[in-house]
C-alpha positions as CSV (number, residue, x, y, z in Angstrom):
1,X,78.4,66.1,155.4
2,X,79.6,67.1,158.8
3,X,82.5,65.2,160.2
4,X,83.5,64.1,163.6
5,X,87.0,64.2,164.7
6,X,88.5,61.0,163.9
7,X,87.2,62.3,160.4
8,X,89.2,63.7,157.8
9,X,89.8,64.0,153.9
10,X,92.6,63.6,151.4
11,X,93.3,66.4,149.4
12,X,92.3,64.7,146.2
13,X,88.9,63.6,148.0
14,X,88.6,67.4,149.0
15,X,89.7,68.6,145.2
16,X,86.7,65.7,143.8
17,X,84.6,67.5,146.1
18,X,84.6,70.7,145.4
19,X,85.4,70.1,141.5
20,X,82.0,68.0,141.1
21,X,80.0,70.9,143.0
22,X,81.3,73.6,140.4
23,X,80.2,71.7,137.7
24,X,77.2,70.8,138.8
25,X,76.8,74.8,139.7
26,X,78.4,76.5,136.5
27,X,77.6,74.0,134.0
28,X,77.8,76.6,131.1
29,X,79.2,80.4,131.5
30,X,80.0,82.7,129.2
31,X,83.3,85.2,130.4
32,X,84.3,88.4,128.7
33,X,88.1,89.3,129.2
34,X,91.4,89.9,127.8
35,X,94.0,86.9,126.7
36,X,97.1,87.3,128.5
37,X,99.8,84.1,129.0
38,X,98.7,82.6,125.5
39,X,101.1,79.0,125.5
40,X,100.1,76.2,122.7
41,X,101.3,72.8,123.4
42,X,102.9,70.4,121.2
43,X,99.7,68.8,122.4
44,X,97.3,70.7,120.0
45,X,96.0,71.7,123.3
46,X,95.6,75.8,124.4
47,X,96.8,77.4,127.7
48,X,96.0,81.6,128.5
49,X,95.0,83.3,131.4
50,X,91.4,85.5,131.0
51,X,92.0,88.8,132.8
52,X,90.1,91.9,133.7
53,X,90.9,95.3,136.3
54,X,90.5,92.8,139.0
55,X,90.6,89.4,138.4
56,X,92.3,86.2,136.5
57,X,90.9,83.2,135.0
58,X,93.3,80.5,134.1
59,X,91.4,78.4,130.8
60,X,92.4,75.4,128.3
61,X,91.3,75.1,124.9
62,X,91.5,71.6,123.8
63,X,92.7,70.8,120.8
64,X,89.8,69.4,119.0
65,X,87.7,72.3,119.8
66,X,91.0,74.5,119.3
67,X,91.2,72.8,115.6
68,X,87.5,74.3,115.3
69,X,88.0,77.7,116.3
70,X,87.6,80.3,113.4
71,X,89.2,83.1,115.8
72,X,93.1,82.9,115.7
73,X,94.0,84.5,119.6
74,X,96.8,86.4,120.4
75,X,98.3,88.2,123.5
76,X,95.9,91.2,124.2
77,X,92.6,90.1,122.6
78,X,89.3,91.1,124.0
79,X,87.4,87.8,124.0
80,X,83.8,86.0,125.0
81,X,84.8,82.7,126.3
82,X,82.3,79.8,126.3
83,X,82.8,76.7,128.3
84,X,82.3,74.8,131.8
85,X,84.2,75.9,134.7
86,X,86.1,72.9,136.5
87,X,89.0,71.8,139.1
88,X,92.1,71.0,138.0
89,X,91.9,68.3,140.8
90,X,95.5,67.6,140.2
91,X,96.3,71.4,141.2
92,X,93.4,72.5,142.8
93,X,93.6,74.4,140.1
94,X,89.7,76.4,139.1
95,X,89.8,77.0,135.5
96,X,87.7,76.9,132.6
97,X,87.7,74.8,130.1
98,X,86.6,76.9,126.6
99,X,84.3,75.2,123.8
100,X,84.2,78.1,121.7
101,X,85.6,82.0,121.6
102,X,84.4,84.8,120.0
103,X,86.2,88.7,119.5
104,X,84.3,90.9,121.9
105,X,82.5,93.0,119.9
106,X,82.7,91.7,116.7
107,X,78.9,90.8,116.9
108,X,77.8,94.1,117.1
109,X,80.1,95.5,114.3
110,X,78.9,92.7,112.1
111,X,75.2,93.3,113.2
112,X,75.5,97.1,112.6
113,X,77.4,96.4,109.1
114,X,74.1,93.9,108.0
115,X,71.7,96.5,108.8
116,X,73.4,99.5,107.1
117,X,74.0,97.6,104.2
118,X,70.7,96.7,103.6
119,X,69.4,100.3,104.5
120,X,71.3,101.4,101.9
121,X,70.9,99.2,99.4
122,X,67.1,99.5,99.5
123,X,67.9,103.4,98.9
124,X,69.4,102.2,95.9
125,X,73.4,103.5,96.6
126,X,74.6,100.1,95.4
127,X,72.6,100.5,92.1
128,X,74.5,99.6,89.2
129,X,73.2,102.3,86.6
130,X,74.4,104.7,89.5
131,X,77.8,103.6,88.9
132,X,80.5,106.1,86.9
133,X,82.5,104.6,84.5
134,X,86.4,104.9,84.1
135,X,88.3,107.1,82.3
136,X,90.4,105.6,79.5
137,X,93.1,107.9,79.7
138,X,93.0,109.8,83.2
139,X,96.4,112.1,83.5
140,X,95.2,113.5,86.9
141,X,94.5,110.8,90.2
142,X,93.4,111.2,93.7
143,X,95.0,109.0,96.1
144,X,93.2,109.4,99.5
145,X,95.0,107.2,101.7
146,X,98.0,107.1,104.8
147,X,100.7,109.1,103.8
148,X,102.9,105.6,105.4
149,X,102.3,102.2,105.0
150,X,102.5,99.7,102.3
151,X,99.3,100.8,100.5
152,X,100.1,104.2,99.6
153,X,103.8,102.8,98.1
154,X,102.1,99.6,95.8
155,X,99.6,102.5,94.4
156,X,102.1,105.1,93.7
157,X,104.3,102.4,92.3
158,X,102.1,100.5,90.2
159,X,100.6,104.4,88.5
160,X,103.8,105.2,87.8
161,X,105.3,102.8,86.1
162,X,101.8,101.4,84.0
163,X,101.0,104.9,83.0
164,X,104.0,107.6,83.5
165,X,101.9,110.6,82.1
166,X,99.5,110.6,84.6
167,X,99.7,113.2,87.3
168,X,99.5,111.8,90.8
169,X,98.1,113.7,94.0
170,X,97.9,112.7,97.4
171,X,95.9,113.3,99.7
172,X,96.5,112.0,103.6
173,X,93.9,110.6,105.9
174,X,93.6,108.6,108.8
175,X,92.4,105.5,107.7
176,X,91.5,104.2,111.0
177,X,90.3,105.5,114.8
178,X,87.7,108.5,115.4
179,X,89.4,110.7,112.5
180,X,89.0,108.5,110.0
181,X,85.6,109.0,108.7
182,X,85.4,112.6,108.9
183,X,89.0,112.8,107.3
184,X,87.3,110.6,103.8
185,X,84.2,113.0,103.9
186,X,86.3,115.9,104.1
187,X,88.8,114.7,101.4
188,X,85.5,113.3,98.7
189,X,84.1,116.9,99.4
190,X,87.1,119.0,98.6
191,X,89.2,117.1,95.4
192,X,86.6,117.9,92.9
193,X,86.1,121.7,93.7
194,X,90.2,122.3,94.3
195,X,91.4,119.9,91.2
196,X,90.8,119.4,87.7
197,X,90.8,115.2,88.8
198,X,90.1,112.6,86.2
199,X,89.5,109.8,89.6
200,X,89.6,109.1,93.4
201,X,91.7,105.8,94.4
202,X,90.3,105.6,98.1
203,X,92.1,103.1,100.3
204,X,94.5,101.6,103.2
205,X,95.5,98.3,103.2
206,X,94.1,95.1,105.5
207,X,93.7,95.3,108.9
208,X,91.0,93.8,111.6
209,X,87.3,94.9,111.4
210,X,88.0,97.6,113.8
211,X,90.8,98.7,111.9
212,X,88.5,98.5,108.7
213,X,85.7,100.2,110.4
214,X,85.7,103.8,108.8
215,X,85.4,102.8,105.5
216,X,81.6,101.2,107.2
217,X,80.0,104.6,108.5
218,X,77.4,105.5,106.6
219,X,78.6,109.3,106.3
220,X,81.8,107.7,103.9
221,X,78.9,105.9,101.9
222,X,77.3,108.9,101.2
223,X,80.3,110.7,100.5
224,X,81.7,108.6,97.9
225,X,77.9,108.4,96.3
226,X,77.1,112.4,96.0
227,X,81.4,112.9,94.7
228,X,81.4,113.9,91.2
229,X,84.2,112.1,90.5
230,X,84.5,108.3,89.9
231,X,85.8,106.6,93.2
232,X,87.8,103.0,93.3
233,X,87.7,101.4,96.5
234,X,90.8,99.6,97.4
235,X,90.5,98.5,101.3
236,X,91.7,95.8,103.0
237,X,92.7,92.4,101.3
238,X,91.2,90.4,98.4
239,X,88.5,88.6,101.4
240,X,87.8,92.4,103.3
241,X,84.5,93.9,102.1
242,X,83.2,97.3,103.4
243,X,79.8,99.5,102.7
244,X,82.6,101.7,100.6
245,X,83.5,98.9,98.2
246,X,79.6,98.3,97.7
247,X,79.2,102.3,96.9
248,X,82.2,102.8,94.9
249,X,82.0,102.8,90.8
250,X,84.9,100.4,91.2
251,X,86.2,97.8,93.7
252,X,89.4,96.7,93.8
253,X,90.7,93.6,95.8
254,X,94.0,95.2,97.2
255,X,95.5,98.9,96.7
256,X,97.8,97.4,93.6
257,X,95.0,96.3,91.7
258,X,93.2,99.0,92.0
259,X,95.8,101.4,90.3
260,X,96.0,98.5,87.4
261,X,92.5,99.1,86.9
262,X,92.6,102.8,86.8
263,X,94.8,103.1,84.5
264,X,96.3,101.6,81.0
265,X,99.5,100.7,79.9
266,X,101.3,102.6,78.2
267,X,102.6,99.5,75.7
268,X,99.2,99.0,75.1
269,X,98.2,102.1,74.0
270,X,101.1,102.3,72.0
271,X,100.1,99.3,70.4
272,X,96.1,100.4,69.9
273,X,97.5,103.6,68.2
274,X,99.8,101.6,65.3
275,X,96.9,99.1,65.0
276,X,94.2,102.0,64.5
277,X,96.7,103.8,61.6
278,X,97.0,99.9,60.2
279,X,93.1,99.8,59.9
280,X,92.8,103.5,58.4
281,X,95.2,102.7,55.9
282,X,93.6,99.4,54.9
283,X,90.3,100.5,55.1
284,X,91.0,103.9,52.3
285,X,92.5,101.3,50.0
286,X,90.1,98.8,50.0
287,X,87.1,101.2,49.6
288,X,89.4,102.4,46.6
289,X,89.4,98.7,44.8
290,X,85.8,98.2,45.1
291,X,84.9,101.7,43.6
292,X,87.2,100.7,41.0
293,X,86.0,97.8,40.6
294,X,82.4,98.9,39.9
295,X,83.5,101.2,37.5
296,X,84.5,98.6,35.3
297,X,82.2,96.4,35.7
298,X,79.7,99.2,34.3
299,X,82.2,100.1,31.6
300,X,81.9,96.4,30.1
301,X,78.5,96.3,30.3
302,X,76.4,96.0,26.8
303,X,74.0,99.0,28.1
304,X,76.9,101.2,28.3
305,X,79.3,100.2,25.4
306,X,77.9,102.7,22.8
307,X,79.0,105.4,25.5
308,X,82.4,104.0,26.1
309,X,84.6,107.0,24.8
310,X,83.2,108.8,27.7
311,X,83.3,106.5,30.0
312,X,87.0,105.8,29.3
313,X,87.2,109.9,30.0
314,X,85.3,109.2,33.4
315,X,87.9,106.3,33.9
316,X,90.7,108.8,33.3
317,X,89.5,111.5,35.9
318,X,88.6,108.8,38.6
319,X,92.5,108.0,37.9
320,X,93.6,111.3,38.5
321,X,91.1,111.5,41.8
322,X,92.2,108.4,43.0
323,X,95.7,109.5,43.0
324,X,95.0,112.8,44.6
325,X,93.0,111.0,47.0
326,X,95.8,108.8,47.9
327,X,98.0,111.8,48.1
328,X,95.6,113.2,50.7
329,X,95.8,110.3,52.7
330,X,99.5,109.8,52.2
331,X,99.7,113.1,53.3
332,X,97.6,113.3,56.4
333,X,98.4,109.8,57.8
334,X,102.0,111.0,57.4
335,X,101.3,114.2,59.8
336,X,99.6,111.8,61.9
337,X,102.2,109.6,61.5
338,X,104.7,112.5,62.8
339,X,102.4,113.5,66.0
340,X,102.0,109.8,66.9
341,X,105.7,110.1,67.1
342,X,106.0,113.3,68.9
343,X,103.3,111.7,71.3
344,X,105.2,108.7,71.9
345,X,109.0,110.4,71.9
346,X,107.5,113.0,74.7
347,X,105.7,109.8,76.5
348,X,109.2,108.2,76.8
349,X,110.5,111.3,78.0
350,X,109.3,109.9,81.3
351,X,111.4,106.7,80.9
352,X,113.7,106.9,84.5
353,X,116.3,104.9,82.4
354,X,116.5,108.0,79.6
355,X,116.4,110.3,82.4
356,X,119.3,109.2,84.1
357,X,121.6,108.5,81.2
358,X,121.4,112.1,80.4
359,X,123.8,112.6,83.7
360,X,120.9,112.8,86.7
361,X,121.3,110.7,89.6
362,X,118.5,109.4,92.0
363,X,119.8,109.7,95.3
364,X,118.2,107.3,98.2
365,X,118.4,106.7,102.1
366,X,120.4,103.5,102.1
367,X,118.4,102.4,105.4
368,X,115.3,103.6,104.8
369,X,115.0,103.4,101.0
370,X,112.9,106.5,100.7
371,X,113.9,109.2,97.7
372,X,115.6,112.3,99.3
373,X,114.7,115.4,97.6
374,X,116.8,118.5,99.9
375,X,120.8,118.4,100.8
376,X,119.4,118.8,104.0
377,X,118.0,115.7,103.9
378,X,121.3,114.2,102.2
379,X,123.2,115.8,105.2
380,X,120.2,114.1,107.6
381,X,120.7,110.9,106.4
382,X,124.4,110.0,106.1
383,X,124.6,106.8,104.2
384,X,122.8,107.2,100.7
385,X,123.2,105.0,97.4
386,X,123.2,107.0,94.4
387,X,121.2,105.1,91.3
388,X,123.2,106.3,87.9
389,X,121.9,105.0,84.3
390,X,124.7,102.1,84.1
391,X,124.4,101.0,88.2
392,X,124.2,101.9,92.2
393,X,127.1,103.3,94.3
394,X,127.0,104.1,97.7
395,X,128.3,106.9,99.5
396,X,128.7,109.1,102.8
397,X,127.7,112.3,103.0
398,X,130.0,114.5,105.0
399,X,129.3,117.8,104.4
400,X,126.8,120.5,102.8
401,X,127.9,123.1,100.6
402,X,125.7,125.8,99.3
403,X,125.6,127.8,96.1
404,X,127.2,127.0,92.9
């Protein structure tokens, strides 16, 4: 309205005026752009800036429709923001107030993940009968993983001290970016033609669905579906699913339970080894009572009493074959007896405890915790703490001396 004059406006007449014209103009927008000056109120309400190359957009999230947001936001984040834009009138402050927000992107990834999924699926990759079972007993594993992080340490661990004989290889891949995939492929290609394996333990631990993404490209899927050897999938956390996990033999929920599922322990296999000689024993001496006990039953018998001198004979020689029989099997479950003990003497060789008390010391970085392996690295290092069967000292490395 055009004004004379002797007209004029107060600035929060001016503020109504121009706030009531933006809404009526942008009464719903959708804004992509990064989250930068993220603040939550004691209120329960949210305060961040949007941001492009060019531009900021200050925004509030109110607490209600914060309390229904499935998308936690941080500092950084790449976001579609849905809401009205409004005046602040108390500030003159343009802003937009957010209803809902979505990770940019994360639409398409989830779009692209349906539709492989269900390609492959159709081809029959997820297939049940196509799966490989486990090895009982595998002595030689696979882990293609980071050579750092969390998930390459609770695998290593977790093998190592369920199932000491088994040999462990590693094999280092990105697990996330542009390298990823081709690094998996490359990796499920070579191990079977370059090692005598027994499995593949594939994984890296959680991460976002970017983060997770390599373990979604089709060429890892069909990798892991032509290898030769079985595969476990171990990526992300117990709530992460990728097309891998649907392709591999085995899925595991995190990278630790995927070693306890590909291998046993070695107390339980201890055990299943006494409990099958138990059986074998039981099982010769009951099949020798019931044989026995035929033969009498036919030696009382009327039909058979006229020819009861020979029978007694008969009686005699089953005697003396039942007693060399037992000998036998005295004898043979006794060298079984003594290779069940060589087996489990040489499987406690591996017992760290044993191996220390016969004078070796594990020596560590005190900061870092990692094993050191080279003087060098001694030297490298400094402080160290040396693990001895009865206790930990620390110490200080001063000097390297080489030679005897």
């Amino acid at each position: 309205m055009p004004l004379d004059d002797r007209r004029h406006l107060t600035v929060s007449e001016l503020n109504a005026l121009v706030s009531s014209l933006v809404e009526e103009n942008f009464p719903e927008v959708r804004v992509l752009g990064e989250v930068s000056n993220l603040k939550r109120h004691t209120s329960g309400h949210v305060y961040f800036t949007l941001k492009d190359a060019g531009a900021q957009l200050r925004a509030v999230l109110f607490r209600s429709d914060a309390e229904r947001a499935a998308l936690p936001l941080e500092d950084g984040m790449l976001v579609i923001a849905e809401g009205r834009v409004t005046v602040y009138e108390a500030y003159g402050q343009y802003q937009i107030v957010v209803r809902s927000l979505e990770r940019a992107g994360v639409g398409a990834l989830e779009l692209a993940f349906r539709l492989l999924k269900e390609r492959l699926e159709k081809e029959g990759l997820f297939d049940s009968e196509c799966k490989k079972p486990l090895p009982s007993y595998p002595f030689r594993i696979a882990v293609v993983t980071s050579p750092t992080g969390a998930a390459v340490r609770d695998i290593v661990s977790t093998l190592r001290r369920r199932w000491p004989p088994a040999e462990i290889l590693l094999f280092p891949i990105a697990v996330q970016g542009g390298q990823a995939a081709p690094d998996i492929v490359r990796a499920l290609s070579l191990l079977p033609s370059v090692a005598e394996l027994d499995l593949i333990i594939l994984g890296r631990g959680g991460g976002s669905v970017e983060d997770l993404w390599a373990f979604n490209e089709e060429a890892v899927a069909r990798a892991i579906y032509a290898c030769p050897l079985p595969v476990v999938s171990a990526v992300g956390h117990e709530t992460d699913f990728t097309i891998a996990d649907f392709v591999a033999d085995v899925r595991a929920a995190t990278p630790t339970m995927a070693a306890e599922i590909a291998v046993p322990r070695l107390d339980d296999v201890v055990l299943r080894l006494d409990e099958v000689e138990r059986r074998l024993v039981q099982f010769a001496e009951v099949g020798l009572e019931l044989r026995r006990r035929r033969l009498l039953e036919l030696v009382r018998s009327y039909a058979l009493g006229r020819v009861r001198g020979r029978l007694e004979g008969a009686m005699q020689a089953v005697d003396y074959a039942a007693e060399k029989l037992r000998r036998s099997i005295d004898a043979v479950m006794a060298a079984e007896g003594n290779r069940l003990n060589q087996t489990v003497a040489h499987l406690e060789g591996f017992d760290a405890a044993k191996i220390l008390s016969r004078g070796y010391v594990v020596c560590s970085d005190a900061r870092t915790g990692g094993v050191i392996r080279s003087a060098g690295a001694a030297l490298e290092a400094r402080d160290v703490r040396l693990a001895f069967a009865d206790g930990r000292v620390s110490a200080e490395v001063k000097e390297r001396f080489d030679g005897k």
